[in-house]
GUZABA-620738 format. One line per 4 residues: number of its first residue (from 1); their letters; for each residue x, y, z of C-alpha. Coordinates in nm, 3 decimals. Layout:
N
NUM = a = X/Y/Z | ... $
***
This chain:
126
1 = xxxx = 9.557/10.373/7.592 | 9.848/10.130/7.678 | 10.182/10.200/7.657 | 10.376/9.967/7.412 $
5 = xxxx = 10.557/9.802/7.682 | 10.192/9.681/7.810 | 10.005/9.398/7.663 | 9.625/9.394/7.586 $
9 = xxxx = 9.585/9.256/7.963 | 9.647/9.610/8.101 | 9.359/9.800/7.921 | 9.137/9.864/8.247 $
13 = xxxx = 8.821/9.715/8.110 | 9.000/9.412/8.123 | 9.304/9.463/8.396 | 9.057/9.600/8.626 $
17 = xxxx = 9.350/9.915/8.731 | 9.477/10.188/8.565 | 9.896/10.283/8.573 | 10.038/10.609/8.572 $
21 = xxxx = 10.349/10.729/8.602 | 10.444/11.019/8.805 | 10.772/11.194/8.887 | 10.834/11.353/9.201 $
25 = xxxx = 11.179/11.517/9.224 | 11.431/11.260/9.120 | 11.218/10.946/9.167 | 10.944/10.839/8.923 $
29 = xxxx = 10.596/10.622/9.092 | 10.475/10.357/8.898 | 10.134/10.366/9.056 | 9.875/10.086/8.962 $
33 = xxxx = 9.514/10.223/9.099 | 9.299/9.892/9.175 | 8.931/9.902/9.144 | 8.821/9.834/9.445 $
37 = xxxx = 8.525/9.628/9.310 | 8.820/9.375/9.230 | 9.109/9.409/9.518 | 9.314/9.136/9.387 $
41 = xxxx = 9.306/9.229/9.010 | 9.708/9.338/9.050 | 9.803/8.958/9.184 | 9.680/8.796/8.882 $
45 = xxxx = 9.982/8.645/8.715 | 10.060/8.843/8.387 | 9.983/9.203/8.572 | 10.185/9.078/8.919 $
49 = xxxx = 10.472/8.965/8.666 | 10.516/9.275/8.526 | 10.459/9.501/8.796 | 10.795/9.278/8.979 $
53 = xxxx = 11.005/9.324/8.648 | 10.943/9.696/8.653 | 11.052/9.668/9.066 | 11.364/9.468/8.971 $
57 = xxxx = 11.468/9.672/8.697 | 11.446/9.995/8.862 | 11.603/9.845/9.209 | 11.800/10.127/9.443 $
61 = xxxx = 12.132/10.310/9.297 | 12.294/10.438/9.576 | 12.078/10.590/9.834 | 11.781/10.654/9.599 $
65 = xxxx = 11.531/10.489/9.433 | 11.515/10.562/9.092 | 11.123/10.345/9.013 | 10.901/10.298/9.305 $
69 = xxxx = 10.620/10.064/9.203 | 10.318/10.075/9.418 | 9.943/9.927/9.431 | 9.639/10.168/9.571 $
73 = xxxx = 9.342/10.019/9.636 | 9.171/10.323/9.805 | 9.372/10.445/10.034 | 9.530/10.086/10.135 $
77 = xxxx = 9.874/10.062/9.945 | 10.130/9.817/9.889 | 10.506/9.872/9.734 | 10.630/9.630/9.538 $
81 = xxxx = 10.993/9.558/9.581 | 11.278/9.325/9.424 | 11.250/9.086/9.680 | 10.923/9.156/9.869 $
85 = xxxx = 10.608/9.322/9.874 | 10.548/9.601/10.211 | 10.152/9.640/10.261 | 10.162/10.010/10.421 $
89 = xxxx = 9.794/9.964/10.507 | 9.549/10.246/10.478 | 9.755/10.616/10.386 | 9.522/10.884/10.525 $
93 = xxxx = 9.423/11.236/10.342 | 9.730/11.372/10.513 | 9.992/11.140/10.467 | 10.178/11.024/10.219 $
97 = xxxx = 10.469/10.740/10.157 | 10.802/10.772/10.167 | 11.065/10.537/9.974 | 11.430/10.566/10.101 $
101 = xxxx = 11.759/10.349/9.994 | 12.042/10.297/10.180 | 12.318/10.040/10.155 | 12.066/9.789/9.940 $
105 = xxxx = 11.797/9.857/10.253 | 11.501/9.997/10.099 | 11.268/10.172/10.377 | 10.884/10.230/10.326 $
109 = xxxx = 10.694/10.478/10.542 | 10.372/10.702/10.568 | 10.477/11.058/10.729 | 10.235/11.345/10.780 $
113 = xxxx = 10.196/11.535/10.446 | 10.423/11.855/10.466 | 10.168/12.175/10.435 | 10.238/12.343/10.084 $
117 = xxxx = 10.367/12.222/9.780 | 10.734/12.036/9.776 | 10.892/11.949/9.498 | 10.771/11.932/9.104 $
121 = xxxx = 10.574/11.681/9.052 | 10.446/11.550/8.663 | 10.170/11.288/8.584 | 10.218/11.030/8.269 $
125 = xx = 9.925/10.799/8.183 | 10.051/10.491/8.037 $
***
């Protein structure tokens, strides 16, 4: 299925990833899972485009994000930003990213997944 906003170019036969998105308290993850038979399939033009409109129309409000966009390939993972693009390297079983805003600063980190569930979290294919 592809979401109306998505061209043909994003079915994953073709796109070669799949995009969900998934809200976790107030931010939503735009999350584009790369098959890792074809690492670069997100940097091809039309798909890299897109996934930077999404980035710069969803940039920080205040001190939150409200759309973080990222790329998984395995566990390696890359946010895309407005004005650049943060490889976070490999994100083990027990950590997870963080995306924080502050003053037009956006900060990217992996922190040691907290034990227990935090926060409601929903899943949206696209």
């Amino acid at each position: 299925m592809v979401s109306p906003g998505l061209g043909p170019e994003w079915k994953p036969e073709r796109s070669k990833l799949i995009v969900q998105l998934h809200a976790l308290n107030e931010t939503f993850w735009f999350n584009a899972y790369v098959d890792e038979s074809y690492p670069s399939a997100w940097k091809r033009p039309e798909i890299y485009k897109k996934l930077k409109e999404i980035a710069c129309g969803n940039a920080a409000t205040g001190n939150q994000m409200k759309v973080v966009v990222r790329v998984q390939i395995g566990r390696r993972q890359i946010v895309i930003l407005p004005d650049q693009d943060i490889d976070v390297g490999t994100v083990a079983a027990d950590e997870e990213l963080t995306v924080t805003a502050r003053d037009g600063f956006v900060n990217v980190q992996k922190v040691k997944r907290p034990i227990g569930l935090v926060g409601a979290t929903k899943s949206f294919s696209i």
